[in-house]
C-alpha positions as a Markdown table, in Angstrom:
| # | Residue | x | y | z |
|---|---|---|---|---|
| 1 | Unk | -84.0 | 61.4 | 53.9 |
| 2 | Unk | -83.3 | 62.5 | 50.3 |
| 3 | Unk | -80.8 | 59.8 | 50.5 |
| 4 | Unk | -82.5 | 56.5 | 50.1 |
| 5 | Unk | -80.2 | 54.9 | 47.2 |
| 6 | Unk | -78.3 | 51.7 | 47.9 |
| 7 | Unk | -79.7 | 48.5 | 48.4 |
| 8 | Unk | -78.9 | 46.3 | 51.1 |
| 9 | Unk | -76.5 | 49.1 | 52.4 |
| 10 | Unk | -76.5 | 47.2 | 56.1 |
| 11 | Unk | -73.2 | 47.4 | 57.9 |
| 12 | Unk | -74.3 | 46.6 | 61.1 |
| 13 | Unk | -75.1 | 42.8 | 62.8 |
| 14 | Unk | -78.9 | 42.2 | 64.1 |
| 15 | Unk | -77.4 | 42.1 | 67.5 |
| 16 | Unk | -75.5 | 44.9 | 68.0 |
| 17 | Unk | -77.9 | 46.8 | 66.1 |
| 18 | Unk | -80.8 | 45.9 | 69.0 |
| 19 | Unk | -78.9 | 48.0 | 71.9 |
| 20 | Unk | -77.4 | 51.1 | 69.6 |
| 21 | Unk | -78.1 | 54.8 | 69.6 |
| 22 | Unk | -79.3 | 56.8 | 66.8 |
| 23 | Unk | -76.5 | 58.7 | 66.7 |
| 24 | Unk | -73.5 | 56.1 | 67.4 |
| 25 | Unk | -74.2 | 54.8 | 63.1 |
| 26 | Unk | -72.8 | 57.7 | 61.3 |
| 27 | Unk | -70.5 | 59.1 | 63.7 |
| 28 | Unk | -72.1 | 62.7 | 63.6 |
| 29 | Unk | -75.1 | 64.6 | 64.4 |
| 30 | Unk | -78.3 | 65.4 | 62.2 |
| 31 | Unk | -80.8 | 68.0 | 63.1 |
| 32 | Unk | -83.8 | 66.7 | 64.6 |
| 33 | Unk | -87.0 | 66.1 | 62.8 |
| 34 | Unk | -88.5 | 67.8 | 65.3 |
| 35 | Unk | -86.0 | 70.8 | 65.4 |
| 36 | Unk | -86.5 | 71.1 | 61.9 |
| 37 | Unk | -90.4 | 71.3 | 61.6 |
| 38 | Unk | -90.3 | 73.9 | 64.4 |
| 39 | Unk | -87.6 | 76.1 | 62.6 |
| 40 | Unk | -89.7 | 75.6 | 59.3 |
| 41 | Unk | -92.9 | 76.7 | 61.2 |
| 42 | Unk | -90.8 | 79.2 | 62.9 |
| 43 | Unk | -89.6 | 80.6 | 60.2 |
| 44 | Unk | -92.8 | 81.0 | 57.9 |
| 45 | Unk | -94.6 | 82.6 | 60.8 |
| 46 | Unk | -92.4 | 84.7 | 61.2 |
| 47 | Unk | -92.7 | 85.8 | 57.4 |
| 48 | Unk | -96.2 | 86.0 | 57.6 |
| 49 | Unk | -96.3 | 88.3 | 61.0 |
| 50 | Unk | -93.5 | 91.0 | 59.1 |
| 51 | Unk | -95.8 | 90.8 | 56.0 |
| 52 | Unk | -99.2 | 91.6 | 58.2 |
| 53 | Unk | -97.1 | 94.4 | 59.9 |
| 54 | Unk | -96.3 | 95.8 | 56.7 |
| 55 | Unk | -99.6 | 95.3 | 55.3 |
| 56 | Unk | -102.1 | 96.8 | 58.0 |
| 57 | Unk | -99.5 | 98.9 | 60.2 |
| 58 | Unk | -101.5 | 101.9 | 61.7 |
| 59 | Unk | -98.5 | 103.4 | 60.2 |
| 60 | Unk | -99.2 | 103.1 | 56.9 |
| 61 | Unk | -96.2 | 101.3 | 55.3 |
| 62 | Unk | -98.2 | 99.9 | 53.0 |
| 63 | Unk | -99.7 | 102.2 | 50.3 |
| 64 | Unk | -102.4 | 100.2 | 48.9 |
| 65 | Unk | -105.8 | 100.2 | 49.4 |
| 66 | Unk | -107.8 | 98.5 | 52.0 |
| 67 | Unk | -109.7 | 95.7 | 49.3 |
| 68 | Unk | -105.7 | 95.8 | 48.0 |
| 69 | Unk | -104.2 | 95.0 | 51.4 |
| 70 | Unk | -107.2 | 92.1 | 52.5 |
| 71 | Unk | -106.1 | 90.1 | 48.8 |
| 72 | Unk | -102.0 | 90.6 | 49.8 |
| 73 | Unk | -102.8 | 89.4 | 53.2 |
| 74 | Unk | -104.7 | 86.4 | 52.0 |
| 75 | Unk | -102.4 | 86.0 | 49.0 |
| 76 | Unk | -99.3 | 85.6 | 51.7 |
| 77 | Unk | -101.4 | 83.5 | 54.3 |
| 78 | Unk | -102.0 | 81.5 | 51.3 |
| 79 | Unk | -98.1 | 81.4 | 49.7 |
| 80 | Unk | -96.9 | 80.4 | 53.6 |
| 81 | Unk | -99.3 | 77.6 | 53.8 |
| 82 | Unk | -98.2 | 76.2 | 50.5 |
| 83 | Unk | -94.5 | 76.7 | 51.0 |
| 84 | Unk | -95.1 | 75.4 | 54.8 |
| 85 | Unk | -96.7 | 72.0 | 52.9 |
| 86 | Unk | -93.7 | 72.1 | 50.7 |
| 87 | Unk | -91.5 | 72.0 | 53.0 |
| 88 | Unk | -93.1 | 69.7 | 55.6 |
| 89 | Unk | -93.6 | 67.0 | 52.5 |
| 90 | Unk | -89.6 | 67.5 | 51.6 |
| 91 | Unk | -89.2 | 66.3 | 55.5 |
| 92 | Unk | -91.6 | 63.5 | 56.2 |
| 93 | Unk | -91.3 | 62.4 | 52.8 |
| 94 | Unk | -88.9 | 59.9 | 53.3 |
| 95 | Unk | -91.3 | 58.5 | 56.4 |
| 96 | Unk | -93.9 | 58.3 | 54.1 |
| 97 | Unk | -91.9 | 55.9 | 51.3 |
| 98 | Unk | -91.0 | 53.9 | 54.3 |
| 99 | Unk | -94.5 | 53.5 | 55.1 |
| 100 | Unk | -95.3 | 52.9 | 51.4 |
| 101 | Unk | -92.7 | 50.2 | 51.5 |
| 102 | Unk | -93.6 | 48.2 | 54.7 |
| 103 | Unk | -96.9 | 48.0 | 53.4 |
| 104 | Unk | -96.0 | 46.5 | 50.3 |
| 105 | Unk | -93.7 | 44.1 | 51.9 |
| 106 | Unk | -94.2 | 40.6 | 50.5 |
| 107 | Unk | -93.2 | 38.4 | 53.8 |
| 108 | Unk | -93.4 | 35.0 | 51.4 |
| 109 | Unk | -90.4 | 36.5 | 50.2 |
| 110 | Unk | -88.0 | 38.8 | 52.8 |
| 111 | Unk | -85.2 | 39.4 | 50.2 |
| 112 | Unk | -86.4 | 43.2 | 49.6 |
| 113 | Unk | -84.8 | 45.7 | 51.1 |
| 114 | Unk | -85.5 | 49.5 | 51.2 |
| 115 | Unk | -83.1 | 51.2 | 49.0 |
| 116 | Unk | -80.6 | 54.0 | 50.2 |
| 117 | Unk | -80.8 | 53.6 | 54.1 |
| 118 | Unk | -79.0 | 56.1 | 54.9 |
| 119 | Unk | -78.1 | 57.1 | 58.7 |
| 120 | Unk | -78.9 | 60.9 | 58.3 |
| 121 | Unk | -81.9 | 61.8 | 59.8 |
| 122 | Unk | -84.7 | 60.0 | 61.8 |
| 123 | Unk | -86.1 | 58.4 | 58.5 |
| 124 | Unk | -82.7 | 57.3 | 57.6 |
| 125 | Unk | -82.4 | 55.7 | 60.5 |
| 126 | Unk | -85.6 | 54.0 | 60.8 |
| 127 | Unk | -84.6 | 52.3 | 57.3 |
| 128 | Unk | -81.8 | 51.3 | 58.5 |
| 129 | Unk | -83.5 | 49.7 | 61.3 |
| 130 | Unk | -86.4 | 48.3 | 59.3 |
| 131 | Unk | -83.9 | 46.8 | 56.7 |
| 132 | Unk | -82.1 | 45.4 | 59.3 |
| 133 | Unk | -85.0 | 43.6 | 61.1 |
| 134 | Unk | -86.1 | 42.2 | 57.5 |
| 135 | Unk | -82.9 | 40.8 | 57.4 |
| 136 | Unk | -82.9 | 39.3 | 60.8 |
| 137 | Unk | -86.7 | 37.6 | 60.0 |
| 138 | Unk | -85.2 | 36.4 | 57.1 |
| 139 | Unk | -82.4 | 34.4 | 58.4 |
| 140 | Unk | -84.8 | 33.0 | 61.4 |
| 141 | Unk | -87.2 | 31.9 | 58.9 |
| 142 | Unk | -83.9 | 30.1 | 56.3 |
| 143 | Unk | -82.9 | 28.8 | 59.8 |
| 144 | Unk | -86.7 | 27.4 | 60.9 |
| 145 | Unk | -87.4 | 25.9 | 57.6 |
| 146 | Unk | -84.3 | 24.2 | 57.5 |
| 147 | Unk | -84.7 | 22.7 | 60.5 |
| 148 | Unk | -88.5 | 21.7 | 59.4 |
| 149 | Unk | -87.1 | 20.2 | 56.1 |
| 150 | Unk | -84.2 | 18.4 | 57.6 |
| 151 | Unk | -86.3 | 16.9 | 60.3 |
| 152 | Unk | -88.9 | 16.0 | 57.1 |
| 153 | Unk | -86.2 | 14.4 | 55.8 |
| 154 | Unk | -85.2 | 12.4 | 58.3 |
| 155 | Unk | -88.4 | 11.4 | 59.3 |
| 156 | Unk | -88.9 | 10.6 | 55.3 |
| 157 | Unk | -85.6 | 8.1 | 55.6 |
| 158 | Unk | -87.0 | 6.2 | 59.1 |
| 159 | Unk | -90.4 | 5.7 | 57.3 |
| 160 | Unk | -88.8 | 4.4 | 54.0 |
| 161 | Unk | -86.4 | 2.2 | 56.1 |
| 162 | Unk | -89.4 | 1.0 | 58.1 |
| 163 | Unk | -91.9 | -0.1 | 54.4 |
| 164 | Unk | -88.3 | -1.7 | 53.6 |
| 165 | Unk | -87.3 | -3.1 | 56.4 |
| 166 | Unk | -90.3 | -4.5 | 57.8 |
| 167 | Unk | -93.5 | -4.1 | 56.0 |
| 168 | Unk | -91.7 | -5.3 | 52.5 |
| 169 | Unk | -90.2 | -8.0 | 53.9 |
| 170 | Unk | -93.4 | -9.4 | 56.2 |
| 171 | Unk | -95.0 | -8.7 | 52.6 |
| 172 | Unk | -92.7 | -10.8 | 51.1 |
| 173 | Unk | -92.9 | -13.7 | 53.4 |
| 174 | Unk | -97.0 | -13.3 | 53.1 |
| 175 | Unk | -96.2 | -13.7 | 48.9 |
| 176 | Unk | -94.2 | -16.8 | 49.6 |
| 177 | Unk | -96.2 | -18.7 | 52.0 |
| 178 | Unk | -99.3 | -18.2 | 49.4 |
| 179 | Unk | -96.8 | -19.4 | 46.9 |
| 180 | Unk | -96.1 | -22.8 | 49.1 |
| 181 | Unk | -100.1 | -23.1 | 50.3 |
| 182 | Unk | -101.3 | -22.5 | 46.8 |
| 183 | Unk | -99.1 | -25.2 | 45.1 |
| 184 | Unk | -100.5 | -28.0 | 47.8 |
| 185 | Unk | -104.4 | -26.2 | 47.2 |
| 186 | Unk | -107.4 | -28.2 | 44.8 |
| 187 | Unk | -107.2 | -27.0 | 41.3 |
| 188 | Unk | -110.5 | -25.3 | 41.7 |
| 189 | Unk | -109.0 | -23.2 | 44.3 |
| 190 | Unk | -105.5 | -22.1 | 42.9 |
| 191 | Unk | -107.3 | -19.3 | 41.1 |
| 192 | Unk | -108.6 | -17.6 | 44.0 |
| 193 | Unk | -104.6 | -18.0 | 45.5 |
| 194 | Unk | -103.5 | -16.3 | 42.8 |
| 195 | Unk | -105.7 | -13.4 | 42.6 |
| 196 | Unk | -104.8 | -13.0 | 46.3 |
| 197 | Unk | -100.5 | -13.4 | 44.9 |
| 198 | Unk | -101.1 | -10.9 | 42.9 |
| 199 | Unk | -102.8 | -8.3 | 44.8 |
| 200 | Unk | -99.6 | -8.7 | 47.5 |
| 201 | Unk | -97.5 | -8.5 | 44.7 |
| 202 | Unk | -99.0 | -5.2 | 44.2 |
| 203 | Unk | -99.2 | -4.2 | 47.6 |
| 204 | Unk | -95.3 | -5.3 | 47.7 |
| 205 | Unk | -94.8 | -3.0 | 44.5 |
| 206 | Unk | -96.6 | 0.3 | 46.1 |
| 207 | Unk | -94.4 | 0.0 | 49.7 |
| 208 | Unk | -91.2 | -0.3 | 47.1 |
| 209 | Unk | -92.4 | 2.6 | 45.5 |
| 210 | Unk | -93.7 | 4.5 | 48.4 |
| 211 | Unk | -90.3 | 4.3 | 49.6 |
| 212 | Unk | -88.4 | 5.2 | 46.8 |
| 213 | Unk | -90.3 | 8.7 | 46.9 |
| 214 | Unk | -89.8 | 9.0 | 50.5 |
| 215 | Unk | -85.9 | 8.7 | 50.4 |
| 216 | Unk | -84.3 | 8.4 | 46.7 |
| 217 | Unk | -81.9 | 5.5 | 47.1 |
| 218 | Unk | -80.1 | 6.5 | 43.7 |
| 219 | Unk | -79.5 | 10.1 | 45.2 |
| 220 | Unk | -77.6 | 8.7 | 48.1 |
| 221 | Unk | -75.8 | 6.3 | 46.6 |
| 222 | Unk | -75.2 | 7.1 | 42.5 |
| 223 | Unk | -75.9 | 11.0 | 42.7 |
| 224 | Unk | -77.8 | 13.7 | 41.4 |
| 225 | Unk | -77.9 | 12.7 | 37.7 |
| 226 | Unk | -78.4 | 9.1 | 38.0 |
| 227 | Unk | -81.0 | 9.8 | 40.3 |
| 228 | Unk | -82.9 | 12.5 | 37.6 |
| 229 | Unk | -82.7 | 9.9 | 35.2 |
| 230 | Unk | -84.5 | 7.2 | 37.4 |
| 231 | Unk | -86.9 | 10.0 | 38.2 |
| 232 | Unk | -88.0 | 10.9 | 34.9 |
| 233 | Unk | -87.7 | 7.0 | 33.9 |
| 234 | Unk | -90.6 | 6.2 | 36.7 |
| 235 | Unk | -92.6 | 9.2 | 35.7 |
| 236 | Unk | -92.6 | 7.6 | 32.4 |
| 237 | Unk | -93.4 | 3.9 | 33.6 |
| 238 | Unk | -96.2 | 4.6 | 36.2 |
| 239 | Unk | -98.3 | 7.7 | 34.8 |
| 240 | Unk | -97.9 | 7.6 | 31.1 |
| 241 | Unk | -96.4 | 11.1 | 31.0 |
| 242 | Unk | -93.3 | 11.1 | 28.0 |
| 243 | Unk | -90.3 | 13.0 | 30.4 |
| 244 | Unk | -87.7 | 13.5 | 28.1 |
| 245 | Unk | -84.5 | 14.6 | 30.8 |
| 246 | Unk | -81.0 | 15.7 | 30.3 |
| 247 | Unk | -78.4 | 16.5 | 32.4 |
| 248 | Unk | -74.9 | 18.3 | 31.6 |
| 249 | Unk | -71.9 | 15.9 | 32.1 |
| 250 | Unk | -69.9 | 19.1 | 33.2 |
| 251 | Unk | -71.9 | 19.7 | 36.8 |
| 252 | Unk | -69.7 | 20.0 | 39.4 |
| 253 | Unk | -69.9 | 18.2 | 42.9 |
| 254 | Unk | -72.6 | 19.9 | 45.0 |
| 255 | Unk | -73.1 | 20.1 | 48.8 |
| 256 | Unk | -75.8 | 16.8 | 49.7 |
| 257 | Unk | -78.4 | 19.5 | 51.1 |
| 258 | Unk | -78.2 | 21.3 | 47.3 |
| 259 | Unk | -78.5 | 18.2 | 45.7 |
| 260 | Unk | -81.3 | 17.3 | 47.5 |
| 261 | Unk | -83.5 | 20.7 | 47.4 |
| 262 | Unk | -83.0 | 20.3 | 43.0 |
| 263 | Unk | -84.1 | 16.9 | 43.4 |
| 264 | Unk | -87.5 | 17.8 | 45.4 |
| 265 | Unk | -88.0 | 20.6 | 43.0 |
| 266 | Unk | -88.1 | 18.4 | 40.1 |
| 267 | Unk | -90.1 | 15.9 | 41.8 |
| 268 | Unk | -92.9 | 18.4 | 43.1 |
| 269 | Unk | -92.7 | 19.9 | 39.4 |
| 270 | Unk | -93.0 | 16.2 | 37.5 |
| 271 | Unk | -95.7 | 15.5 | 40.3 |
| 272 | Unk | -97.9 | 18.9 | 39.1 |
| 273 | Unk | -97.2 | 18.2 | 35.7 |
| 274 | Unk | -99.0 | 14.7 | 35.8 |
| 275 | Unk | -101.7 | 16.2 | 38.3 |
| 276 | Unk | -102.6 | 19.2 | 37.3 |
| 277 | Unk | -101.2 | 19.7 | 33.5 |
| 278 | Unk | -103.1 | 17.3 | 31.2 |
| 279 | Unk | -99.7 | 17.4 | 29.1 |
| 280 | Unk | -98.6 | 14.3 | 27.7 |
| 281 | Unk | -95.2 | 15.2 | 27.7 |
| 282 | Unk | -92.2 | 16.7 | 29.8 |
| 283 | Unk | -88.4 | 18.5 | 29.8 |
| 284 | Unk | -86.2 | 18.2 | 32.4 |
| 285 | Unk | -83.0 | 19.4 | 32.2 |
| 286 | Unk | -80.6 | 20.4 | 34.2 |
| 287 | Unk | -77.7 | 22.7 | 33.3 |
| 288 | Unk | -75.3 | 24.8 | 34.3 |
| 289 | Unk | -74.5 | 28.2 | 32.9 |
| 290 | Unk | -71.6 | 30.5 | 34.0 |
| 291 | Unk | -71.7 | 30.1 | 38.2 |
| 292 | Unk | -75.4 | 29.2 | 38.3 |
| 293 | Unk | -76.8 | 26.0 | 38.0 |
| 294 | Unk | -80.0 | 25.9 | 36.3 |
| 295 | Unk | -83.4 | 23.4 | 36.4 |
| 296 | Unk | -85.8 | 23.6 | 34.4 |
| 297 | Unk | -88.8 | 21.6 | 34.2 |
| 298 | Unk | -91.6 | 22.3 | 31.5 |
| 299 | Unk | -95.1 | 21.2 | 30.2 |
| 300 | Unk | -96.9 | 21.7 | 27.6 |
| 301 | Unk | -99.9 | 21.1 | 29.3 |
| 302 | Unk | -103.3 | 23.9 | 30.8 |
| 303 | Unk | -101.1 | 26.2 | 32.2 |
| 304 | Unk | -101.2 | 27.4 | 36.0 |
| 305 | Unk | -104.4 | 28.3 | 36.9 |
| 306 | Unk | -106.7 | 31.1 | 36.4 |
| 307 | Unk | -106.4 | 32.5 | 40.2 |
| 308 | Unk | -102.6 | 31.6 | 40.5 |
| 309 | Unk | -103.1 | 30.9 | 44.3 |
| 310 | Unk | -99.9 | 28.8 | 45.1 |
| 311 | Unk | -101.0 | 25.2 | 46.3 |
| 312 | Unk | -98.7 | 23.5 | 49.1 |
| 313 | Unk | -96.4 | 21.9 | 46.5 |
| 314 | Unk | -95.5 | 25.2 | 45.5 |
| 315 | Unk | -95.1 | 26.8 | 48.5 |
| 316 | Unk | -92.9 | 24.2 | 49.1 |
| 317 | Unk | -90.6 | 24.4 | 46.4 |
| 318 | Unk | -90.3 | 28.0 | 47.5 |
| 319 | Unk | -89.1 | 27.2 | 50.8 |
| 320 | Unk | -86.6 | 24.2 | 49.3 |
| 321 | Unk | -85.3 | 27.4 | 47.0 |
| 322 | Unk | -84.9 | 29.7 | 50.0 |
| 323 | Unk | -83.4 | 27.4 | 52.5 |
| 324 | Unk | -79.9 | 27.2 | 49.6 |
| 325 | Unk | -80.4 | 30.5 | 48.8 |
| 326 | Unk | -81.7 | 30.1 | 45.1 |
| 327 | Unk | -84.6 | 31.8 | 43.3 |
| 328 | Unk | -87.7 | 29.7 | 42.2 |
| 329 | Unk | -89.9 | 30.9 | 39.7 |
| 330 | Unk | -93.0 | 29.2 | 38.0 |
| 331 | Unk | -94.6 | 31.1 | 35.1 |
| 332 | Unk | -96.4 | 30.3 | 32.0 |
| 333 | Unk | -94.5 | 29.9 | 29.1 |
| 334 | Unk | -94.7 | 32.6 | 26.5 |
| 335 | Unk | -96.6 | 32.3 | 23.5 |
| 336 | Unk | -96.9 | 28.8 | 24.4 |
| 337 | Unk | -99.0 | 26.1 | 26.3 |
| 338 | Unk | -97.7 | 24.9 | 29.9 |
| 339 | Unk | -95.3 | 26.7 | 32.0 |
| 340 | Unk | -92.1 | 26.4 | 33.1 |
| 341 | Unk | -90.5 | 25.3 | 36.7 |
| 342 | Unk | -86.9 | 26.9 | 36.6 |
| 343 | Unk | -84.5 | 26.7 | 40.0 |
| 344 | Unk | -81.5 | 29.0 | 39.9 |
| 345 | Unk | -78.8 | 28.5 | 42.4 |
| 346 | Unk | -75.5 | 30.4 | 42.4 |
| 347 | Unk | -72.4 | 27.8 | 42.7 |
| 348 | Unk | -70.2 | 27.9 | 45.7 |
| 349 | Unk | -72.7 | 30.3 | 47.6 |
| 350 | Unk | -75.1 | 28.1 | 48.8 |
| 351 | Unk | -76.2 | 28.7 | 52.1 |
């Protein structure tokens, strides 16, 4: 399997792949591995038998000395052995950068494929198979996690709909009614009815909020830019953290289920930023360059920690990424403080 040079070189569809023969993927015939190690075996035995029987033939073909003939004997035992490993490595080779491969396989991220799967032997065609069920797991998993994540969602909508519906509004009455009762309570009193105003006035405040984060109202009514800049303007209100955001007038209309993974991705990242950062200050923008669109929210804050174990915010910005097909990567910035949040998706290939 010399031939293991072009990535993602699969032809075939995971299900018609499941019930095919080795043979039916080039068309023609390779030698056996098996076929082959026995010829190579074969053929070096062979060698070594014609150069014992010219060696120690009671004939005397051989006209050197006895301590002469022992070190050519062990001279060719050794040269077949070598050349036997030689050749033997040259044929498993491939198997073993297969093996190498497999074991190195990062399954948080199935995008890798083995390089130059090609159908010419029985390595080749074990490649071929292993890229092929790498690519199968990966569309099962894009096709389980966006079912998780839509179902999140729409769970997220009935609860925000529920604090709005029903739980702002009982709150509201509750405000009112302590509004009417205070007004008729003695002077000495109206204190204590106030405290307890303004602690449902909070309460009233947090569902509001609460349900803002659940399902962004701005997102599904103004957009993806007017919702950024609300984002970034509540970031700035509640938790004291300076967001400075931008957004290019020239972004073209994106699919509701793009919009709405680089909206969670710069939520998640605003969220670790006043969490985990200790920055005072943040950029968001969001850009597009050539075919890509491009977020990128940054900190100038600790960094990312020492172990860089990936906490469930950023798995899940992973999974947001991987669900429209974009790449997600989260590194410190160089030379500098904080790090950097950047979301790359490729326009009009969304998945």
């Amino acid at each position: 399997m010399s031939s293991l040079a072009r990535p993602g070189a699969l032809v075939s569809s995971p299900r018609k792949a499941r019930g095919r023969r080795p043979s039916a993927r080039s068309g023609g015939r390779y030698l056996p591995l098996l076929y082959r190690i026995a010829g190579i075996n074969a053929l070096l035995l062979i060698v070594a038998v014609a150069v014992t029987v010219v060696v120690l033939a009671p004939g005397r073909l051989s006209a050197l000395a006895r301590s002469e003939e022992a070190v050519v004997v062990l001279a060719a035992v050794a040269g077949v052995i070598l050349t036997n490993v030689f050749l033997l490595r040259r044929v498993v080779g491939p198997v073993q950068v297969l093996t190498a491969f497999a074991r190195q396989i990062d399954y948080s991220n199935l995008g890798q494929r083995l390089p130059g799967a090609e159908p010419t032997s029985e390595a080749g065609e074990l490649a071929l198979s292993f890229n092929e069920m790498l690519t199968r797991l990966e569309a099962e998993r894009r096709e389980s996690t966006g079912r998780v994540l839509r179902a999140q969602e729409a769970e997220r909508l009935r609860i925000a709909q529920e604090l709005h519906d029903q739980v702002g509004q009982e709150l509201t009455a509750v405000l009112l009614g302590l509004s009417r009762v205070g007004a008729r309570m003695p002077a000495d009193m109206r204190e204590d009815a106030r405290s307890v105003q303004d602690a449902v006035r909070h309460s009233l405040e947090d569902v509001r909020r609460i349900a803002v984060e659940l399902r962004p109202e701005a997102l599904d009514d103004l957009g993806l830019a007017s919702a950024l800049a609300v984002l970034c303007q509540r970031f700035s209100r509640r938790l004291d953290l300076d967001v400075a955001g931008y957004v290019a007038p020239d972004l073209p209309e994106l699919p509701a289920e793009v919009e709405l993974v680089v909206y969670r991705v710069a939520q998640e990242a605003l969220t670790n930023v006043a969490r985990h950062s200790a920055s005072s200050r943040a950029e968001l923008a969001l850009t597009r360059t050539g075919g890509r669109l491009l977020l990128r929210v940054r900190d100038y804050g600790l960094g990312l920690p020492a172990d860089g174990a990936p906490g469930t915010g950023m798995r899940g910005m992973h999974e947001r990424a991987a669900l429209i097909g974009a790449t997600l990567t989260i590194a410190d910035r160089s030379g500098e403080s904080g790090c950097e949040v950047r979301l790359e998706v490729t326009l009009g290939e969304q998945r």
